[in-house]
C-alpha positions as CSV (number, residue, x, y, z in Angstrom):
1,X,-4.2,19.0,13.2
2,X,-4.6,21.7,10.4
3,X,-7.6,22.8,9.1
4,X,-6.8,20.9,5.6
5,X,-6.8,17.5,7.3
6,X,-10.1,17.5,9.5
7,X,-11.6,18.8,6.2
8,X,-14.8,16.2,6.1
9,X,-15.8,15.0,2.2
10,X,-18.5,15.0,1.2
11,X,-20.2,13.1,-1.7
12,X,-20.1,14.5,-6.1
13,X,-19.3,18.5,-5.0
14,X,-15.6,19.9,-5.3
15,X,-15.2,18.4,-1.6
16,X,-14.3,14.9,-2.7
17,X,-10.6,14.3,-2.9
18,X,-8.8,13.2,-5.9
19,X,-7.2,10.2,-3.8
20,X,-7.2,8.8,-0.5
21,X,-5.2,7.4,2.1
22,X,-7.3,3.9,2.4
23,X,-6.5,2.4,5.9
24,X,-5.7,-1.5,5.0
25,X,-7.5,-3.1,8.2
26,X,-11.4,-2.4,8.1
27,X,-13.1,-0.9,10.7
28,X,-16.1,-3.7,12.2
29,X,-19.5,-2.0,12.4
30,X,-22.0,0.3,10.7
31,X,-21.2,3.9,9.7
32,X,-24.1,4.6,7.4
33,X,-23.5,7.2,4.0
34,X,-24.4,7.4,0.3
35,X,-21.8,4.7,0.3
36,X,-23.7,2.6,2.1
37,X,-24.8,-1.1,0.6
38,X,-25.1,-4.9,1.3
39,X,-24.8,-8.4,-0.2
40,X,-26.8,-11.2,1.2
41,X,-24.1,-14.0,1.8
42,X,-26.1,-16.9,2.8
43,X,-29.6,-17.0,3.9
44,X,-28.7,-15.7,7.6
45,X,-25.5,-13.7,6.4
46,X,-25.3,-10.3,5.3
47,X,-22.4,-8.3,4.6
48,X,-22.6,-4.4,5.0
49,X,-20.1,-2.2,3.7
50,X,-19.1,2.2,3.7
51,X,-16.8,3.9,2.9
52,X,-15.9,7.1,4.7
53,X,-13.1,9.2,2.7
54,X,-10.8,11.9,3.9
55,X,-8.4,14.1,2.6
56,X,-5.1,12.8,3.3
57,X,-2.8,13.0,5.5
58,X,-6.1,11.9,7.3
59,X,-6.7,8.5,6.3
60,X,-9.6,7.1,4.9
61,X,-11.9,4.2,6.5
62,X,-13.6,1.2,5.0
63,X,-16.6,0.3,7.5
64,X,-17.8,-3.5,7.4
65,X,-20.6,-5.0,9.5
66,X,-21.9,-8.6,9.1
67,X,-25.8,-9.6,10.2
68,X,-25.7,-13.3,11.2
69,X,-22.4,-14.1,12.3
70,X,-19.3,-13.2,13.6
71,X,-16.1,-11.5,12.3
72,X,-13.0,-13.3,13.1
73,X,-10.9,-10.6,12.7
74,X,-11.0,-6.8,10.7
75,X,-11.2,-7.5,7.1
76,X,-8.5,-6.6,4.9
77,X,-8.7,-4.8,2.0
78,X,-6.3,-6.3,-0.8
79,X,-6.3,-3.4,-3.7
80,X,-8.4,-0.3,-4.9
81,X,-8.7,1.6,-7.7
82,X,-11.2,4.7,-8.8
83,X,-14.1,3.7,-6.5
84,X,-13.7,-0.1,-6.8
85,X,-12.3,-1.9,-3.6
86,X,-11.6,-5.5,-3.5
87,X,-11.6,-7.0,0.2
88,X,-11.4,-10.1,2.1
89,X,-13.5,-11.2,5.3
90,X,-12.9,-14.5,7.4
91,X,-16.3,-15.2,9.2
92,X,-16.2,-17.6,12.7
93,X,-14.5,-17.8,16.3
94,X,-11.5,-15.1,16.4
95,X,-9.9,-18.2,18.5
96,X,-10.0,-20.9,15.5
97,X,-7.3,-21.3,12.8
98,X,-7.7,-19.0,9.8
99,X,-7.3,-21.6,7.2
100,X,-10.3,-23.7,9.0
101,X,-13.0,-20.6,8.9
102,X,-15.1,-19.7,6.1
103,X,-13.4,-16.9,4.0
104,X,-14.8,-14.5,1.1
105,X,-14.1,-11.8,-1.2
106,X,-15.8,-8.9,-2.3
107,X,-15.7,-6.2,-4.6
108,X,-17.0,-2.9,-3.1
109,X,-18.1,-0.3,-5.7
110,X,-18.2,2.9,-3.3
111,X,-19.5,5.7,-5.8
112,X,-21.8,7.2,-3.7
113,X,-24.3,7.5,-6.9
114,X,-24.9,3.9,-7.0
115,X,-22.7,2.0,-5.0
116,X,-22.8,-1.8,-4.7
117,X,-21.3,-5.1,-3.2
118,X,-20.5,-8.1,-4.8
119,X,-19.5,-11.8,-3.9
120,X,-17.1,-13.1,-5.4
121,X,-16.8,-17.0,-6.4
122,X,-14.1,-18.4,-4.9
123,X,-10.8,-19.1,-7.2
124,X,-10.5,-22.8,-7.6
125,X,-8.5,-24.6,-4.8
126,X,-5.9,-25.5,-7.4
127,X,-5.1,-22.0,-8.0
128,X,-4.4,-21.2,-4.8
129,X,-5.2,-17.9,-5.0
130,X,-4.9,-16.2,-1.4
131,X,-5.3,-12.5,0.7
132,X,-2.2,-12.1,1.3
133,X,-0.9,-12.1,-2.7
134,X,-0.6,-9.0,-4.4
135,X,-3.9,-8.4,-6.3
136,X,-4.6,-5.4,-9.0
137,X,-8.3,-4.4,-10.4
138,X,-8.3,-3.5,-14.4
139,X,-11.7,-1.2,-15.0
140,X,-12.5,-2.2,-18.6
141,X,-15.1,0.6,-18.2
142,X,-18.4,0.1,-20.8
143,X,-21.9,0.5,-19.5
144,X,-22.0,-2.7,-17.2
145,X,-18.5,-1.1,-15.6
146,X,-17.2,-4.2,-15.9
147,X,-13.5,-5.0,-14.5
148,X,-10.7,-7.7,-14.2
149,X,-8.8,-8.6,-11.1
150,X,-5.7,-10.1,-11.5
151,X,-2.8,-11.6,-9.3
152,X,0.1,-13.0,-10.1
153,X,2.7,-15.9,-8.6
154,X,5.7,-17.1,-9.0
155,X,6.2,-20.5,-10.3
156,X,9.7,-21.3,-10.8
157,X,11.9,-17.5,-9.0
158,X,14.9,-18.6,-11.0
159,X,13.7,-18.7,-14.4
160,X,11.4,-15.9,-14.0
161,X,8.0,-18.2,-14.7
162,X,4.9,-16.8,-13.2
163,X,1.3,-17.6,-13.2
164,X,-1.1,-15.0,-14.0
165,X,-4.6,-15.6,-12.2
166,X,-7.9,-13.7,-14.1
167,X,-11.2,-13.1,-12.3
168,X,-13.3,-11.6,-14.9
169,X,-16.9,-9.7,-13.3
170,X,-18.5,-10.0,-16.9
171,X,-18.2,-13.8,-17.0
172,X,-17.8,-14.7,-13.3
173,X,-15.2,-16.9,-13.5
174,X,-11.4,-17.1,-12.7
175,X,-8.8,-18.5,-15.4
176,X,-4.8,-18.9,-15.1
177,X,-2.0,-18.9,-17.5
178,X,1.7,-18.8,-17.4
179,X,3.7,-16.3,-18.5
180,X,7.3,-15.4,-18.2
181,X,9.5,-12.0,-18.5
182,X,9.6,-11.5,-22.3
183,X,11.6,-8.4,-21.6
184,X,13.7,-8.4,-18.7
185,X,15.6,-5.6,-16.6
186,X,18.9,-5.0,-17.0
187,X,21.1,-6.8,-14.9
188,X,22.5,-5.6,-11.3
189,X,25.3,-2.4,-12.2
190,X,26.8,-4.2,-9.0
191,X,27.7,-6.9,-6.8
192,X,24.6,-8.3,-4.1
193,X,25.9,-9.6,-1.3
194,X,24.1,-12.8,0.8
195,X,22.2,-11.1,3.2
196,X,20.6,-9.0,0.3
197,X,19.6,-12.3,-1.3
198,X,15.8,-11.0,-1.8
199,X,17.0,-8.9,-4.2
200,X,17.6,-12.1,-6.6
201,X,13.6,-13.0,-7.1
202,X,10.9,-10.8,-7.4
203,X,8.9,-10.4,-4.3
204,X,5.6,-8.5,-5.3
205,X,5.3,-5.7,-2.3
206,X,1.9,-4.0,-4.1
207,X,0.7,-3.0,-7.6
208,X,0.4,0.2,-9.7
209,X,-2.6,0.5,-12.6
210,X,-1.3,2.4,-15.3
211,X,-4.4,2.9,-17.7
212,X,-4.5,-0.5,-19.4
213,X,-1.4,-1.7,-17.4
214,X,-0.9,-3.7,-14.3
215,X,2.4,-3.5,-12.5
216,X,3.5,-5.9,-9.9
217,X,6.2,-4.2,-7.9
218,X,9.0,-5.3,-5.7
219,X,10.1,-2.7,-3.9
220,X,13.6,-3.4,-3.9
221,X,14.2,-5.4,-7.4
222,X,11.8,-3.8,-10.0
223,X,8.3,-3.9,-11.4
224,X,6.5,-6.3,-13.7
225,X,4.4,-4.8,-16.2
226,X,1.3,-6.4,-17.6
227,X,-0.5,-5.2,-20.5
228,X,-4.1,-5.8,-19.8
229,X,-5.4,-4.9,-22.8
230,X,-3.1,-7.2,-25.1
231,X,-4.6,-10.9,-26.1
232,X,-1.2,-11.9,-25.8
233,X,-0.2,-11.2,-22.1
234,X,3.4,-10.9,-21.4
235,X,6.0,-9.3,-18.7
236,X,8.8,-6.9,-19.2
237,X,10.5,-5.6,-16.0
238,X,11.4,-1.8,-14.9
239,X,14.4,-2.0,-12.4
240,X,14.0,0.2,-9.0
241,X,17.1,1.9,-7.9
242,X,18.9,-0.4,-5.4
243,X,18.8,0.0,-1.9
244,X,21.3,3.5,-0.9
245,X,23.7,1.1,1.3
246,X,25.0,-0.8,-1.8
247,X,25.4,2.0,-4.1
248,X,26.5,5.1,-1.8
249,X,30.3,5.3,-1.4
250,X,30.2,5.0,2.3
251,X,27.3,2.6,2.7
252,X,27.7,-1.2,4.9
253,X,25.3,-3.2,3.4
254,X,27.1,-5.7,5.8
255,X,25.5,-4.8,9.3
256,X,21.7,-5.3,8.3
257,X,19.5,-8.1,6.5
258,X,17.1,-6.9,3.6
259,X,13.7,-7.7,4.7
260,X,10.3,-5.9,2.9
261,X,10.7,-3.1,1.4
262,X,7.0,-1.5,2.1
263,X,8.1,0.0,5.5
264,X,11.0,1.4,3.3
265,X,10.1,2.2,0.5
266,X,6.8,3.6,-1.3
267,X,5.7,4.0,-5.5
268,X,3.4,5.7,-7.4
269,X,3.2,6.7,-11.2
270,X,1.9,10.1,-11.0
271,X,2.4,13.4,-13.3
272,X,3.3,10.4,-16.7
273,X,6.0,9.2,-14.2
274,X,7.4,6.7,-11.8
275,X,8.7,8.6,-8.7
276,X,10.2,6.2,-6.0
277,X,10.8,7.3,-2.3
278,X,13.2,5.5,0.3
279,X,13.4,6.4,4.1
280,X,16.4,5.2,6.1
281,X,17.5,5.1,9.7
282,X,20.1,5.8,11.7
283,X,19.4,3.4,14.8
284,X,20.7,1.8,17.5
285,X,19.0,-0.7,19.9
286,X,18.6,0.4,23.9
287,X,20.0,-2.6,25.5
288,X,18.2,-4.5,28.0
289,X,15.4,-1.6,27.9
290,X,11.5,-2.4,26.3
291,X,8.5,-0.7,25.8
292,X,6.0,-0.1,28.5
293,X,3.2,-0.7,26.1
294,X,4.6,-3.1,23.5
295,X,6.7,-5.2,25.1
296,X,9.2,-4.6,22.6
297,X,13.0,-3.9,22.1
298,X,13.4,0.0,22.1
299,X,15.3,1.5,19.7
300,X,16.9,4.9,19.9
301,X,16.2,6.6,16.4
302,X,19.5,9.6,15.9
303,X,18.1,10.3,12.5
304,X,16.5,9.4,9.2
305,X,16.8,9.9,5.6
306,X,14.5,10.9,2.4
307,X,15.5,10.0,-0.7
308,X,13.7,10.4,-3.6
309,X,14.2,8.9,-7.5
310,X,11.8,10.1,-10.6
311,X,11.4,7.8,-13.9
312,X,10.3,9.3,-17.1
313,X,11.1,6.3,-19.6
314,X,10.6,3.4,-17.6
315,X,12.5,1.4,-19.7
316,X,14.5,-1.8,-18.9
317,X,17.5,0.4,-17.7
318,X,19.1,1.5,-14.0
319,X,20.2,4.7,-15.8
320,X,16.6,5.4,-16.6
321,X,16.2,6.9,-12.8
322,X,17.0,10.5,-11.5
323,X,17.2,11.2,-7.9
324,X,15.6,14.3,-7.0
325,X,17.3,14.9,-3.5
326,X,18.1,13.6,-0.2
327,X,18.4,15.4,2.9
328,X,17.8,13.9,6.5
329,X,14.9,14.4,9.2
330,X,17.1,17.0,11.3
331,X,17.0,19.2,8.6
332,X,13.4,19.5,7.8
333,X,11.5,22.4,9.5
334,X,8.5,21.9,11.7
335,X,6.5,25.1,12.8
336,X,6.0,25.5,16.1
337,X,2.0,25.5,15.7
338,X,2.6,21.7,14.3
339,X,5.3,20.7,16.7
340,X,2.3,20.4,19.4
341,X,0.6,18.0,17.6
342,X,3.8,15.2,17.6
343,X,4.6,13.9,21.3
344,X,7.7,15.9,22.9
345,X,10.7,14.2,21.2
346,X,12.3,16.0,18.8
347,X,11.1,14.9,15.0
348,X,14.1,13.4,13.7
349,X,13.9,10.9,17.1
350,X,10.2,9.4,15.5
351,X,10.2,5.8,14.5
352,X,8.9,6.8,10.8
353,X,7.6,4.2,8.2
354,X,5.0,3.3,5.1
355,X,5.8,6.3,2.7
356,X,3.1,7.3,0.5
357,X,3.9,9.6,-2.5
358,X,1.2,12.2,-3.1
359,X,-1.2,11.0,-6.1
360,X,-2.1,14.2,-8.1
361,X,-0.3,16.6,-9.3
362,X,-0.6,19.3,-6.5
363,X,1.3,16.8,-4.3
364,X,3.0,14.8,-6.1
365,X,6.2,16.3,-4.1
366,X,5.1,15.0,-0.7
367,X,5.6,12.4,1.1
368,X,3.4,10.9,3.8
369,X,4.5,9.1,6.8
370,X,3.4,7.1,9.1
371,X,5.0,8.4,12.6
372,X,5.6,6.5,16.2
373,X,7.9,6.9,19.4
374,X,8.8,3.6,19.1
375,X,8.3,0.6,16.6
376,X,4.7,-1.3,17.1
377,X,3.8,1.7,19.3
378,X,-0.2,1.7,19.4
379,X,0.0,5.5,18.9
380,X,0.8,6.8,15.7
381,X,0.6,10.0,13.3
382,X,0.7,10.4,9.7
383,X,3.1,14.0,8.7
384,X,3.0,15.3,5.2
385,X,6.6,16.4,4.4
386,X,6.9,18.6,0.9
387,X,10.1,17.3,-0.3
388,X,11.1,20.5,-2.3
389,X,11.3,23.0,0.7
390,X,12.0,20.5,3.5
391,X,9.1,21.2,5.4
392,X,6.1,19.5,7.4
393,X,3.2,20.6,5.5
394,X,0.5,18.9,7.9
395,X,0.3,16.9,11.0
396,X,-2.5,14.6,11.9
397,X,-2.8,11.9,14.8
398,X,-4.9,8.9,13.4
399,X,-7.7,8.1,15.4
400,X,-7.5,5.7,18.0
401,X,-5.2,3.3,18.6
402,X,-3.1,1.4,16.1
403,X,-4.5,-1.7,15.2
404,X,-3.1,-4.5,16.5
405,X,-2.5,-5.9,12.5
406,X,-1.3,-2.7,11.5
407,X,1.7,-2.8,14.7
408,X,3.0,-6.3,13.1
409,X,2.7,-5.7,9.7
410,X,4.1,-3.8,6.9
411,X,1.6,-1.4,4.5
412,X,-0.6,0.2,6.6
413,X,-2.4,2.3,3.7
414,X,-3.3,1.5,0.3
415,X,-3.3,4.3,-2.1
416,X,-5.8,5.2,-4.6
417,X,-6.7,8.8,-7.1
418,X,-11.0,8.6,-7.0
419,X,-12.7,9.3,-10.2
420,X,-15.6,11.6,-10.3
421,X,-18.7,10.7,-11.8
């Protein structure tokens, strides 16, 4: 790995990266910093939480150990944003049904200056607020920091109705309201076929923060923008470009069924911009042949595309987004003093996945990828391509083994620019 990406940060000096590549799925145990703090949970509970921060492409680990009990499985953490990271813990038998174990959230403040870890009350059963929604944190700043997390789902897909759920850390308490798209995108330039039916509700994939904004985003459809700041809280919707097989003249949307778009696709707003990045493959299954360590089909990866798209008006308009360039994997250059670090098949023959788009300006041009031999394959490495000369910037193997979590599901890392105080 280069010298850039085994760079250890430290706390306050001009070490401490401007974002971080956040791993979703906790570590469990103890890795004591200036990060470092606990809650008391119950009387024989305590929850202990760090975070350890790298410069990306190495990704950064959220540490959490419980006194008291036992973890049923890693914890997840569901958004972050500055040094504020909301998570979620189920506490039991590893064995027992989710739904039947004790659950909790938490809000982690990890500036190493005066961090802290706070319980949250849980949202009222009837709002049926739950981990695996898309959730966004507001900072309303002020001397108490105080902040609002919010999270969003739909009530009615067709008519575009959609409750807003409110946790507000001044108060303590959670409220709902619904709220429908005031202002919605334009409608689709072209035809969607069945098996891109997803395409007809919005399916909120992750969030952006945009100052006083929240933005729940559907990869493949659009985002929802929220203004936070407004007494009156209403949506408007920012189409995404559609996926490259309906709109490119010799694409088959035919052969393939849309399915999530956060192994796809990634988003950030970065530079006063949207800029939207799609990776595609060119695959074809082994037949009758499976993995050694997965158990899975194999797949025989020929190639793979990166396309990317920047907004500067983020209207209610398709015509709104540029792309930037395309060019495919085979084409990208790979010194030889980084083609070490990747097992030996050649880099276009990687199962790639979970694009990042760099969050400052300095990077804003690359892309980060998560990289395998095969899909679910426990060993996995994240490269850092500069779209602009077509090169691998960095290479970095992540440590250990994949999680389990992180093989079957989509998102492995949360993004997040830090804020220095």
């Amino acid at each position: 790995m280069s010298a850039a990406a085994t760079t250890t940060v430290s706390s306050g000096g001009s070490s401490r990266p401007t974002w971080i590549l956040l791993n979703r799925y906790a570590k469990i145990g103890e890795n004591t910093n200036e990060t470092t703090t606990h809650c008391q949970v119950t009387d024989d509970m305590k929850i202990c939480a760090s975070l350890v921060r790298e410069r990306p492409p190495l990704p950064s680990n959220l540490y959490v150990h419980c006194s008291g009990a036992a973890l049923a499985e890693r914890p997840s953490s569901l958004a972050m944003v500055d040094d504020l990271i909301l998570f979620h813990v189920y506490v039991g038998s590893a064995y027992r049904v989710r739904s039947a174990l004790p659950s909790y959230f938490f809000m982690y403040r990890a500036d190493p200056n005066r961090p802290s870890l706070e319980l949250l009350p849980h949202p009222p059963p009837q709002d049926r607020v739950r981990m695996y929604h898309a959730f966004g944190i507001f900072p309303r700043g002020g001397e108490e920091d105080h902040y609002t997390i919010a999270s969003m789902i739909p009530q009615d897909r067709k008519d575009g109705i959609f409750t807003l759920r409110l946790y507000d850390s001044e108060t303590k308490t959670w409220s709902s309201k619904k709220l429908s798209v005031e202002s919605p995108q334009d409608d689709f330039p072209v035809p969607i076929p069945v098996n891109y039916r997803l395409l007809l509700s919005h399916n909120m994939s992750t969030v952006l923060t945009l100052g006083g904004t929240i933005g729940w985003v559907d990869l493949w459809r659009g985002v929802l923008f929220c203004d936070m700041l407004s007494g009156h809280h209403t949506l408007r919707g920012v189409p995404l470009p559609l996926p490259l097989k309906l709109t490119k003249p010799d694409g088959d949307p035919s052969d393939e069924e849309l399915t999530s778009g956060r192994t796809s696709r990634g988003i950030a707003f970065v530079g006063g911009h949207l800029r939207l990045v799609e990776v595609r493959f060119k695959a074809a299954p082994v037949v009758f042949v499976y993995d050694q360590e997965t158990g899975s089909p194999r797949w025989r990866i020929e190639n793979w595309t990166i396309t990317t798209w920047t907004n500067k008006e983020m209207s209610n308009s398709y015509d709104d987004w540029r792309m930037d360039g395309t060019f495919q994997a085979s084409d990208i250059f790979l010194g030889d003093h980084l083609e070490s670090e990747l097992p030996p098949i050649d880099l276009q023959n990687l199962y790639v996945s979970d694009p990042v788009i760099g969050m400052n300006g300095n990077d804003m041009h690359v892309v980060y990828l998560t990289a395998r031999e095969n899909w679910r394959h426990p060993k996995s490495w994240v490269l850092a391509i500069d779209t602009r000369d077509r090169k691998v910037q960095s290479v970095v193997a992540t440590p250990g083994p994949l999680s389990e979590e992180m093989r079957y599901y989509d998102a492995n890392y949360c993004t997040c620019t830090i804020i220095s105080k």
